[in-house]
N, C-alpha and C positions, 0 to 999 in steps of 0.2 A: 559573265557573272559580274556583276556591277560590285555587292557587296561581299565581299569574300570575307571576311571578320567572322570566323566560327568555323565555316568550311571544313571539310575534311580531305584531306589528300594522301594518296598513294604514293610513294617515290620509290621507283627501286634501283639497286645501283647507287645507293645516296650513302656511303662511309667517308665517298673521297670523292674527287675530278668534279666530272661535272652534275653525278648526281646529287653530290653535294652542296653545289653553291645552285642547283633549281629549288633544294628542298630547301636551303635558306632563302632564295626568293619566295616561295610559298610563303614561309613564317612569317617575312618581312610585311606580307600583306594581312597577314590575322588568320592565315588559315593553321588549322592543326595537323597533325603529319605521324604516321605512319609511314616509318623508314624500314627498307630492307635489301640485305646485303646478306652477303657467305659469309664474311669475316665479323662475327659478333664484337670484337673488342671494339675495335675501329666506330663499328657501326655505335656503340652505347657512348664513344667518348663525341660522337658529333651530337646525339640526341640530347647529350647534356650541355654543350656546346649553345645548341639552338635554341635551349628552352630558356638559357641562362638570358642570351642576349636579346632573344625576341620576344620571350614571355608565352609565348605558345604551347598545346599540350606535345608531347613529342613518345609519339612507341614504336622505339625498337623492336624489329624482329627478324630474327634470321633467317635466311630465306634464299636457297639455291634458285634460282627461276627456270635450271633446266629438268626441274621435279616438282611435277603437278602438286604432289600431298604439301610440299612449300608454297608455292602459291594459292594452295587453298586455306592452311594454315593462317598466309599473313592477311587475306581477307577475310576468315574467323576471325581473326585478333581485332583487324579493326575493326567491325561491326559490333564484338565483343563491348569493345574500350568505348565507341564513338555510337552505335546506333544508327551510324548511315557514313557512305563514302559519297563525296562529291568530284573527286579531280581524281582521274589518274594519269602519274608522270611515267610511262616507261619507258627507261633510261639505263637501264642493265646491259651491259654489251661484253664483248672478247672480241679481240681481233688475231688474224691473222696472215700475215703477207707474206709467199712466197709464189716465187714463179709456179704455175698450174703443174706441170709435171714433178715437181723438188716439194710439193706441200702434202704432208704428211697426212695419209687417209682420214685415222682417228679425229682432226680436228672439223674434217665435216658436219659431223654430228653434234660436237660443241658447238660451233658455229651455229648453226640450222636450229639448236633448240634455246641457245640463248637469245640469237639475235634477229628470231623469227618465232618461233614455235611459243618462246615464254610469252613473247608481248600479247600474240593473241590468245592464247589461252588465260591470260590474265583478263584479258578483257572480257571474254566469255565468265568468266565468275562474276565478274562487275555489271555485267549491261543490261542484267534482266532489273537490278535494284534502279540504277540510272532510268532503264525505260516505265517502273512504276511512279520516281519519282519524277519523272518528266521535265527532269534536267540532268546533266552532267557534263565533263570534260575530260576528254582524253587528250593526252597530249606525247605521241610517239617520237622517239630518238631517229629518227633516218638517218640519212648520212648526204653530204655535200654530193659527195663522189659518185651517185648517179644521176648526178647532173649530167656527166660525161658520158659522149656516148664516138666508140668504142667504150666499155670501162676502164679503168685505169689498171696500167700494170700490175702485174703483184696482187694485185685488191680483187680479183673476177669472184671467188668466193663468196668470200665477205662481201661484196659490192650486188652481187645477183641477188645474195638475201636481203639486200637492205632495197633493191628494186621489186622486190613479192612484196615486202613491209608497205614500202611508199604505194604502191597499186590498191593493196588490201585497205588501204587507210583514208583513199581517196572515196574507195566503193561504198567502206564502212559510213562514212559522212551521208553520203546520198541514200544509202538505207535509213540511218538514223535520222535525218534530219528533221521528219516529222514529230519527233518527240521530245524535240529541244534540245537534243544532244550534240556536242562540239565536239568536231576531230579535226585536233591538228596537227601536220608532220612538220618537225623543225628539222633544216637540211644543213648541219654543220659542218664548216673545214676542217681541216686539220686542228687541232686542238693542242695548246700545251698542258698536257695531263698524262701519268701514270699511263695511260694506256697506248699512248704514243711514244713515249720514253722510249722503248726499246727500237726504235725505225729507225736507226741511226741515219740512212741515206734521205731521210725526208726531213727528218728534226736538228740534221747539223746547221742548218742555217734557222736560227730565232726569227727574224723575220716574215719566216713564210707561216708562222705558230701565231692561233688567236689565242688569245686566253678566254673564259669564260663568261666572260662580260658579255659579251652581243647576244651569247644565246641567253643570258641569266634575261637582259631586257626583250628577247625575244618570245620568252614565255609569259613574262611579264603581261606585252603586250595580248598576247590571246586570250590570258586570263582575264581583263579587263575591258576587253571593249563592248561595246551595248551586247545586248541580251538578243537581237535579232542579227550580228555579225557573227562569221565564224571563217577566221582564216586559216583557208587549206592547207596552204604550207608556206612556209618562212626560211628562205636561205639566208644563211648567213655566212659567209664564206669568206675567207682572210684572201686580201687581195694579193698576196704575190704566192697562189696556193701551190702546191709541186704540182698537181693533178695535172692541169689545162694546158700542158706544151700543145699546140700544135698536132693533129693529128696530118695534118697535110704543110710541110714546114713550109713560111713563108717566102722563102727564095731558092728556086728549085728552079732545074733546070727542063728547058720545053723539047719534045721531041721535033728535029727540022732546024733550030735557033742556034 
């Protein structure tokens, strides 16, 4: 999408972290934004936040994404307010790290419909409008971390959902493509954000933490490049990341030596 100036976008997960500084990359380019989040307060003080400094239209709405009648809601609302959606950011996630046997049942289910089940069923509300209007943009949250293969410790949950995500996203591209439609999966590190905060064995050392930045020009970049490009997927990943020790360590000893 070359001119983005009017555009309309999707962002969910945008009160805080990194939904929030994509939806302000959006505004920065002239797009309008429909924001949504659980936490209504949060979410209304960033929409006035963005509209103050970017001038863009900005509608809040609240918006669990592990419950359909919410995500059908926030695409009423925008079609409501806007008459057409052109970008969606889905960016809504929960995490969860504990060792597979010590990880508490209940969080399956969280997991599985925020950070798999919401993205695509959002997108199924959106893609019959995208494939009339014979353009759109998706733009999915994946994750660095299945880059790694064993998956990384702690993370097989979480990490397996966001390998359905990344597959589904690749498929989705090659279905859509005929209609003009962009999908792209952004594969980020470790993040210094609210949602990493609590890892304490991963976040004690600041250096192995991106901030927001690579992914804000990450999105950036897919949003803007010619109208016949569409990049698959974009890692961005903090170079000193905890994930990549070594699955086979580099000085080990040989059987016979």
């Amino acid at each position: 999408m070359s001119d983005l100036k009017g555009k309309v976008a999707i962002v969910t997960g945008a009160s805080r972290g990194i939904g929030k500084a994509l939806a302000c990359t959006a505004a920065s380019l002239g797009v309008n934004l429909v924001i949504g989040a659980r936490n209504e307060g949060p979410l209304k003080e960033t929409a006035e936040e963005i509209k103050k400094k970017y001038k863009v239209e900005v509608l809040p709405v609240g918006c669990d994404v592990t419950k359909l009648e919410d995500l059908e809601n926030l695409v009423n609302k925008a079609k409501e307010k806007f008459g057409r959606i052109d970008i969606l950011i889905n960016n809504a996630g929960v995490s969860s790290q504990y060792p597979f046997h010590e990880q508490p049942i209940e969080d399956f289910e969280k997991l599985a419909h925020t950070n798999y089940l919401g993205y695509v069923r959002l997108i199924r509300l959106v893609i019959n409008d995208f494939i009339k209007q014979k353009s759109g943009a998706i733009i999915n949250m994946v994750s660095g971390s299945t880059l790694c293969d064993p998956l990384p410790r702690n993370f097989i949950v979480y990490s397996s959902l966001k390998v359905g995500l990344r597959a589904f996203s690749k498929g989705l591209f090659w279905e859509l493509r005929d209609h003009g439609i962009k999908v792209t999966s952004i594969l980020p590190g470790v993040t210094d954000t609210d949602l990493t905060g609590k890892l304490a064995e991963i976040t004690s050392d600041s250096s192995r933490l991106m901030t927001t930045e690579a992914i804000e020009n990450a999105v950036r970049f897919a949003l803007t490049v010619p109208a016949n490009v569409c990049p698959l997927e974009i890692a961005v990943i903090n170079q000193q990341t905890p994930w990549t020790a070594p699955v086979i360590p580099f000085e080990q000893k040989h059987p016979g030596k």
